[in-house]
C-alpha positions as CSV (number, residue, x, y, z in Angstrom):
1,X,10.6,12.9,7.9
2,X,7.2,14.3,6.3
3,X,5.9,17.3,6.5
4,X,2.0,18.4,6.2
5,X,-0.8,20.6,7.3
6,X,-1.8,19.4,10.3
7,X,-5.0,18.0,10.1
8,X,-7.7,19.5,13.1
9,X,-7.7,16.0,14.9
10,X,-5.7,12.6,15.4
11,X,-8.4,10.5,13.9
12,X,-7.6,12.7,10.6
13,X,-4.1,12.7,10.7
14,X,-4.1,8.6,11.3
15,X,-4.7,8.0,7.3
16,X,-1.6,9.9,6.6
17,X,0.3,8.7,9.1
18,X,-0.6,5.0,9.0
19,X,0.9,5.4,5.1
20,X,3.8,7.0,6.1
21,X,4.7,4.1,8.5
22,X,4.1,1.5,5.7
23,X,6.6,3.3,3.5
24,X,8.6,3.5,6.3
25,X,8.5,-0.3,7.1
26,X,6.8,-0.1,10.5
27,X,3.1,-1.7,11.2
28,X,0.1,0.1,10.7
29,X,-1.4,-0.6,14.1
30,X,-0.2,1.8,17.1
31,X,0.2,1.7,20.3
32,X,-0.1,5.0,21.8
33,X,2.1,5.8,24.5
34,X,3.1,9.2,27.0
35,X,6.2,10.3,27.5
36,X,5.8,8.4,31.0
37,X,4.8,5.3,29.4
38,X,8.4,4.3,28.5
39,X,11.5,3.4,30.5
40,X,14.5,2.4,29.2
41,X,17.7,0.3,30.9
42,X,19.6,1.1,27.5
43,X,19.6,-1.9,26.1
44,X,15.8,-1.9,25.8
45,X,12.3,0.1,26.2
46,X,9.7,-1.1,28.6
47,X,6.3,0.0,27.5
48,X,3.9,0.6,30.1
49,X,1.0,-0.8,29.1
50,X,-2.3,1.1,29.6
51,X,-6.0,0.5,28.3
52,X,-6.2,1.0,24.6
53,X,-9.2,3.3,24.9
54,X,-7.0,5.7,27.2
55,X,-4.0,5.9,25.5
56,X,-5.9,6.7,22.4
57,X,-7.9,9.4,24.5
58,X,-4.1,11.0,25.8
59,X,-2.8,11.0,22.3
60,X,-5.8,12.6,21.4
61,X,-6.1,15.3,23.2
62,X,-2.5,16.0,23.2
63,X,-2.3,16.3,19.6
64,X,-5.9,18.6,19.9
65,X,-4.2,20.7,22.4
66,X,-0.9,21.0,20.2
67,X,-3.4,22.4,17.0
68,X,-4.7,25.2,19.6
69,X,-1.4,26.3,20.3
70,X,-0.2,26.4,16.5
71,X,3.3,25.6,17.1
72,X,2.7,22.7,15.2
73,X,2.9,18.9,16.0
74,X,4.7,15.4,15.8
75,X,4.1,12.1,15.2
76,X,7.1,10.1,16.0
77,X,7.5,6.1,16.3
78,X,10.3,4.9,17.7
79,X,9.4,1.3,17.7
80,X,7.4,-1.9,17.6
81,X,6.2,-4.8,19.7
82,X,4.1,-7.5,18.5
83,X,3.2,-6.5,15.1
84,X,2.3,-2.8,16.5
85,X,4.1,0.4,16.2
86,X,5.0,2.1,19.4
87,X,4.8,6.2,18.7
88,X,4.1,9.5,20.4
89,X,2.1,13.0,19.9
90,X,4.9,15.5,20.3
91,X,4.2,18.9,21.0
92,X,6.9,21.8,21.0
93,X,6.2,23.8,24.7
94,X,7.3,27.2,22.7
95,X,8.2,28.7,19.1
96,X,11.9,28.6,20.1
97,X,11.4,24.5,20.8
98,X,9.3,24.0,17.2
99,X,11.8,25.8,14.8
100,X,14.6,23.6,16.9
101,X,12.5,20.8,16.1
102,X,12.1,22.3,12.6
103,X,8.1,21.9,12.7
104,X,6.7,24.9,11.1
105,X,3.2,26.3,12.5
106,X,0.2,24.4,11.7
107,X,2.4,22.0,10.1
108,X,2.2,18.1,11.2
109,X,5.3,16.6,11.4
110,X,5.7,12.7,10.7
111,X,8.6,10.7,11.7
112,X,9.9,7.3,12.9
113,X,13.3,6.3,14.6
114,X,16.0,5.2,12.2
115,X,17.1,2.4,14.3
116,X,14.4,0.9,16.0
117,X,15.0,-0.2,19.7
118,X,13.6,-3.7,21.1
119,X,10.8,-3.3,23.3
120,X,8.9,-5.1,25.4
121,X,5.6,-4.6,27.5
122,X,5.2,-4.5,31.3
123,X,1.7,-5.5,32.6
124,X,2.2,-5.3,36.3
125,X,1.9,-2.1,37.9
126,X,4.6,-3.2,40.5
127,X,7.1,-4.4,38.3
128,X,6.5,-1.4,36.3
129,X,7.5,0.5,39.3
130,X,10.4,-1.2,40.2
131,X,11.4,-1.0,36.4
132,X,10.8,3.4,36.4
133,X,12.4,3.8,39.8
134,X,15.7,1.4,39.1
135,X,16.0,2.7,35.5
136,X,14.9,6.7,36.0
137,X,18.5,8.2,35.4
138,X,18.9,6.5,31.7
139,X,14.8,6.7,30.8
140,X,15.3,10.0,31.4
141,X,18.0,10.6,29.0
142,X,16.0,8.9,26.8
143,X,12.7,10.8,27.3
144,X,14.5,14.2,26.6
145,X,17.2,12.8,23.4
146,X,14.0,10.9,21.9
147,X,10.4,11.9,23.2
148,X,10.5,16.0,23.1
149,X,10.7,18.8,20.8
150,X,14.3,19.7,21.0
């Protein structure tokens, strides 16, 4: 875990980050992906696969929208599918939720999952259905232990 000013956009903040997942031993490519994005069956994630473009645009403005709040923000990956790493802007929704998370106003907090969980993507919107209604109870667990500001 890393610790630095949080630059004013993602696009600034990628440099620092993409080093810090090298060191790390993740790839430098990412796959940006929403809370939503992700179900789990807990033996493995199923990444909801959206245009590239548009996750990029979400993670975006979710990190933008995190820097006008100034409770800072997170960069977390959690895991990696086909040479990419899979991460996620985290925001904190209050001041209570960042010093839990210990990210200190204005601060960008980097991060990545010690043990890395297998993934795999899901291209069909149906299937990806099925997959988020049959798994919901243990993707949730999973979206609040691994994908918020606790």
């Amino acid at each position: 875990m890393m610790d630095h000013k949080a630059p004013e956009t993602l696009p600034e903040a990628l440099d620092v980050f993409s080093m810090f997942l090298k060191n790390n031993g993740y790839p430098e490519q990412i796959l940006w992906v929403g809370k939503n994005d992700v179900a789990w069956d807990r033996r493995q994630l199923r990444i909801r696969v959206r245009p590239l473009q548009k996750a990029w645009q979400t993670a975006c403005e979710t990190y933008t929208g995190g820097i006008k709040r100034r409770l800072g923000v997170s960069l977390y990956a959690f895991s990696s599918i086909e040479g990419m790493t899979i991460a996620t802007v985290l925001v904190p929704e209050n001041e209570d939720m960042a010093q839990r998370s210990r990210i200190p106003p204005d601060e960008l907090k980097l991060s990545t999952a010690t043990n890395s969980l297998p993934a795999c993507r899901v291209t069909s919107r149906l299937v990806w259905l099925a997959l988020s209604l049959w798994h919901r109870r243990s993707s949730r667990l999973f979206r609040t232990t691994h994908l918020t500001c606790t």
